[in-house]
C-alpha positions as CSV (number, residue, x, y, z in Angstrom):
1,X,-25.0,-8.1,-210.5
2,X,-23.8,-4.5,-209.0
3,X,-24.5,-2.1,-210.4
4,X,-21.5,0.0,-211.5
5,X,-22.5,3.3,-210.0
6,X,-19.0,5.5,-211.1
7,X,-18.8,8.8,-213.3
8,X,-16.8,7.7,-215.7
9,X,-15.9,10.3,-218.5
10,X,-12.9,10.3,-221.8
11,X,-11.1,13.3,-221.9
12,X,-9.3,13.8,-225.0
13,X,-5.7,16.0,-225.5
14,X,-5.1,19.4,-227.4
15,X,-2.4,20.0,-230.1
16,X,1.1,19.8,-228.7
17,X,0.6,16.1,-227.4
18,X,2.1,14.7,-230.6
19,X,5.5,12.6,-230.6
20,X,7.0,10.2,-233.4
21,X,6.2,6.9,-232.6
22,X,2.7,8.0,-230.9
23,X,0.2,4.7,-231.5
24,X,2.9,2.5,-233.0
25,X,2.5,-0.4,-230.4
26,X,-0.9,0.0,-230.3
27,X,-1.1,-0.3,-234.2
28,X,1.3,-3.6,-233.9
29,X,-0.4,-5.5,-231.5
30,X,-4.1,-4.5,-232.4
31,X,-6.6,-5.3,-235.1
32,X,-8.8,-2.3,-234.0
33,X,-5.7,0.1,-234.0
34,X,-5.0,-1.0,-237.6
35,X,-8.7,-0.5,-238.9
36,X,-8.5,2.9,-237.6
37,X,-5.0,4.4,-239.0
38,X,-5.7,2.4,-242.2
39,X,-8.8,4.1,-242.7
40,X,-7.7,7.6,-241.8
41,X,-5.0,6.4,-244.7
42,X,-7.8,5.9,-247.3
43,X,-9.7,9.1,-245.8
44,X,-6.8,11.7,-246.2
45,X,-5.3,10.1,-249.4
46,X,-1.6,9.7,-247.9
47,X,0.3,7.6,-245.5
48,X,-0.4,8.9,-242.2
49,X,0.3,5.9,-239.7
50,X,4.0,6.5,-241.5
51,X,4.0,10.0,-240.4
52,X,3.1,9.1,-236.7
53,X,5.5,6.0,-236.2
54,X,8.4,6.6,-238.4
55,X,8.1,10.5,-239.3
56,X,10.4,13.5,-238.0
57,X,9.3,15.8,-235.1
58,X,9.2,19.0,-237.4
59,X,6.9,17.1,-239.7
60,X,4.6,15.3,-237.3
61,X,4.5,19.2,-235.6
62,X,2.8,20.9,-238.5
63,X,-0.8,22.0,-237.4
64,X,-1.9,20.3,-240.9
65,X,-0.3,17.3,-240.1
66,X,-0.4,16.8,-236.1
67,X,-4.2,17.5,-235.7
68,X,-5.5,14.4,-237.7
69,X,-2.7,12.4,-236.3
70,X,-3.8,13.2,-232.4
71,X,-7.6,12.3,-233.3
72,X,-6.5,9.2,-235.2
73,X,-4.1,8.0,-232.5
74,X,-6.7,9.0,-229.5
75,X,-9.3,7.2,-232.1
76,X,-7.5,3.8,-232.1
77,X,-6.4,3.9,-228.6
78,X,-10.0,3.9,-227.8
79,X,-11.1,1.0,-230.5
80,X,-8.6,-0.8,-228.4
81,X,-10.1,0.1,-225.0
82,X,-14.2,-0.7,-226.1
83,X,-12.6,-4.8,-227.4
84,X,-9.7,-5.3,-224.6
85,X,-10.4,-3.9,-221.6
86,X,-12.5,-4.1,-218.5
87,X,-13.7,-0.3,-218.8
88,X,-17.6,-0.3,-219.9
89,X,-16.4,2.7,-222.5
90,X,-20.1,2.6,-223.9
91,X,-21.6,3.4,-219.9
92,X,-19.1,6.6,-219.9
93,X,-21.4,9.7,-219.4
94,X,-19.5,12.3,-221.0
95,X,-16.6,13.0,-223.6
96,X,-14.5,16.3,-223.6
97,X,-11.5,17.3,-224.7
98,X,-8.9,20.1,-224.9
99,X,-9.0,22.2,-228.5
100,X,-8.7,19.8,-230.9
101,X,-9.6,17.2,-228.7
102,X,-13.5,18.3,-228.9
103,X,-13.5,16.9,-232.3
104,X,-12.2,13.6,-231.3
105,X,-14.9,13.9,-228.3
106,X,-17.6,14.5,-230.8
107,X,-16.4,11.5,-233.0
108,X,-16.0,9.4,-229.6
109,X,-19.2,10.2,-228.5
110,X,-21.2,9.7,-232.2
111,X,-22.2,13.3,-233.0
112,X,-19.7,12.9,-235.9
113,X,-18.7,10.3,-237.9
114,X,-15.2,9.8,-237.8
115,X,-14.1,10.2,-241.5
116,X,-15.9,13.6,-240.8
117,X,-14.0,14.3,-238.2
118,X,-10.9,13.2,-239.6
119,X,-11.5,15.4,-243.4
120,X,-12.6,18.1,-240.7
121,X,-9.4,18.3,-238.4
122,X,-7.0,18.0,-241.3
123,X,-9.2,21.1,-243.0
124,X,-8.8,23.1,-239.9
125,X,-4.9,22.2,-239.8
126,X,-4.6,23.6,-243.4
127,X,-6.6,27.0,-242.7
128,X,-4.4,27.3,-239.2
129,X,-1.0,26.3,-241.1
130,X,-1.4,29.0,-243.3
131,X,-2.1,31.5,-240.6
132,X,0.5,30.5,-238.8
133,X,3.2,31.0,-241.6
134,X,1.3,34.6,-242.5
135,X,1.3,35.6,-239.0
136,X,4.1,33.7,-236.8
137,X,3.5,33.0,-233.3
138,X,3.8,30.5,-229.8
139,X,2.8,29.4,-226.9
140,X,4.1,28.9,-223.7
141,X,2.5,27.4,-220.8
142,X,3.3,29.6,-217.1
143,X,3.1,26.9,-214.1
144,X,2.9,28.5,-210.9
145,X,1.6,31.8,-211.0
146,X,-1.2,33.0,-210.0
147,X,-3.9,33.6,-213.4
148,X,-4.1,37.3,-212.4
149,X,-0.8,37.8,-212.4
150,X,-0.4,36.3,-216.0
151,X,-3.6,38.4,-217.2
152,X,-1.7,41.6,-215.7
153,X,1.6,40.6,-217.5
154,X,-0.2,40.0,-220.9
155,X,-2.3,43.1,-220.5
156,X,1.0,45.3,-219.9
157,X,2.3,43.8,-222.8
158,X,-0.8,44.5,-225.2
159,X,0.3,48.2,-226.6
160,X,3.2,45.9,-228.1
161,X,1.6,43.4,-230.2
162,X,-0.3,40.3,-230.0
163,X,-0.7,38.4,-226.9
164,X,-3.1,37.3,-224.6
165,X,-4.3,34.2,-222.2
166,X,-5.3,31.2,-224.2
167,X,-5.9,28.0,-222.2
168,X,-6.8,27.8,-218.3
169,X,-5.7,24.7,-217.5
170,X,-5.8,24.1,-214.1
171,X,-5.0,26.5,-210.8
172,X,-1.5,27.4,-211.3
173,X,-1.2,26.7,-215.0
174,X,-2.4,29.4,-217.6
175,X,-1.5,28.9,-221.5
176,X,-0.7,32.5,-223.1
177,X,-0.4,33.2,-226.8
178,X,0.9,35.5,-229.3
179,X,4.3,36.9,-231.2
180,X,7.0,35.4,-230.5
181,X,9.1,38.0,-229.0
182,X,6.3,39.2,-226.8
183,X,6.2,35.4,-225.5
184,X,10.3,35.6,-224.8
185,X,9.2,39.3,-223.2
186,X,6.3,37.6,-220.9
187,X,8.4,34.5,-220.4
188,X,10.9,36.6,-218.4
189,X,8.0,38.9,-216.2
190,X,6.7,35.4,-215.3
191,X,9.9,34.0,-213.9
192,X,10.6,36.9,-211.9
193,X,7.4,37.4,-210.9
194,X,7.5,34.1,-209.2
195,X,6.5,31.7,-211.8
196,X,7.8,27.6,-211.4
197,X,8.3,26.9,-214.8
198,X,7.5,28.7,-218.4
199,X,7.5,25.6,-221.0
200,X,7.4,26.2,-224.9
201,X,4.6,24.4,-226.2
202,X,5.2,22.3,-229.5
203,X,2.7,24.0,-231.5
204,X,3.5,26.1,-234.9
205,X,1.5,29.2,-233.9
206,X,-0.3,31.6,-231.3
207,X,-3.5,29.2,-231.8
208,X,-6.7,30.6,-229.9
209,X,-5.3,34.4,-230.7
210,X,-6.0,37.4,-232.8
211,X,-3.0,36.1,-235.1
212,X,-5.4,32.8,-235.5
213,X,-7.7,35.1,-237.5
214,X,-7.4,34.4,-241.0
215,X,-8.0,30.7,-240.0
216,X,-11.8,31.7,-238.8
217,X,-12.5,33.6,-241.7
């Protein structure tokens, strides 16, 4: 037999990935998918596969609710992959994710169990949910503009409030975060100073900013 030689690794997504009906077919055609939600159900003490096939966008976008739902789903999608597909998932030599998705990677790679992980993420959603409602806040994501430009524009905007670069991406898309009306403020600079696109993210705060603070202590 050949030896499969590729670098395979499982890269997991962030917050702002969730939508209603997220792991539905998977959960309807597959006994792994089922075992997973159904034990996140028994972990969290309420109906989450519900809130994830079924629930309203506003509800599923709630930090508290929306973080276990991502691992869960990304969790069950990958039961499914290790039983039914060609792809060696146990040969893969390395699992990373964006955010929120490093706890799925730790529970997809074993350094945590995954009712750990699951109690862990929905802690984390509670503590950032109430940061978020004591200190509103965004994120938009600015596609095609150079990061210095979007560290110059944030840095302008500092003496104002709250905002800063959160997420590099990828070359030509930079994540920034903070109030609200500085976002709207820096949404603007970016378009005219050549920006492609400035898109909303669906997340309920400025996560990885100074607003996130009361989450961390």
């Amino acid at each position: 037999m050949v030896e499969d030689t590729r670098k395979t690794a499982l890269l997991f997504p962030g917050q702002g990935a969730q939508y209603t009906g997220m792991g539905k077919d998977f959960y309807e055609q597959f006994t792994e998918a089922r075992e997973v939600f159904n034990k996140a159900n028994e972990t969290l003490g309420f109906d989450l596969a519900s809130l994830c096939f079924q629930g309203k966008q506003e509800e599923l976008n709630k930090t508290s609710i929306c973080q276990p739902a991502i691992l869960v789903t990304s969790i069950a999608i990958l039961e499914v992959l290790k039983k039914n597909s060609s792809m060696q998932i146990e040969t893969c030599r390395a699992a990373c994710g964006l955010s929120l998705g490093e706890y799925t990677a730790h529970v997809a790679a074993g350094s945590m169990t995954f009712t750990d992980g699951v109690r862990l993420v929905y802690k984390r959603g509670l503590f950032m949910q109430e940061a978020c409602n004591a200190n509103p806040g965004g994120m938009v994501s600015v596609i095609g503009l150079e990061d210095e430009k979007v560290e110059q524009i944030c840095n302008e905007m500092k003496s104002l409030g709250i905002i800063c670069t959160a997420n590099y991406n990828s070359p030509g898309q930079v994540v920034i975060s903070g109030e609200k009306t500085l976002l709207e403020k820096a949404s603007i600079l970016a378009k005219e100073r050549g920006a492609r696109m400035v898109v909303p993210l669906k997340v309920d705060g400025a996560f990885h900013s100074d607003l996130m603070s009361p989450a961390s202590s």
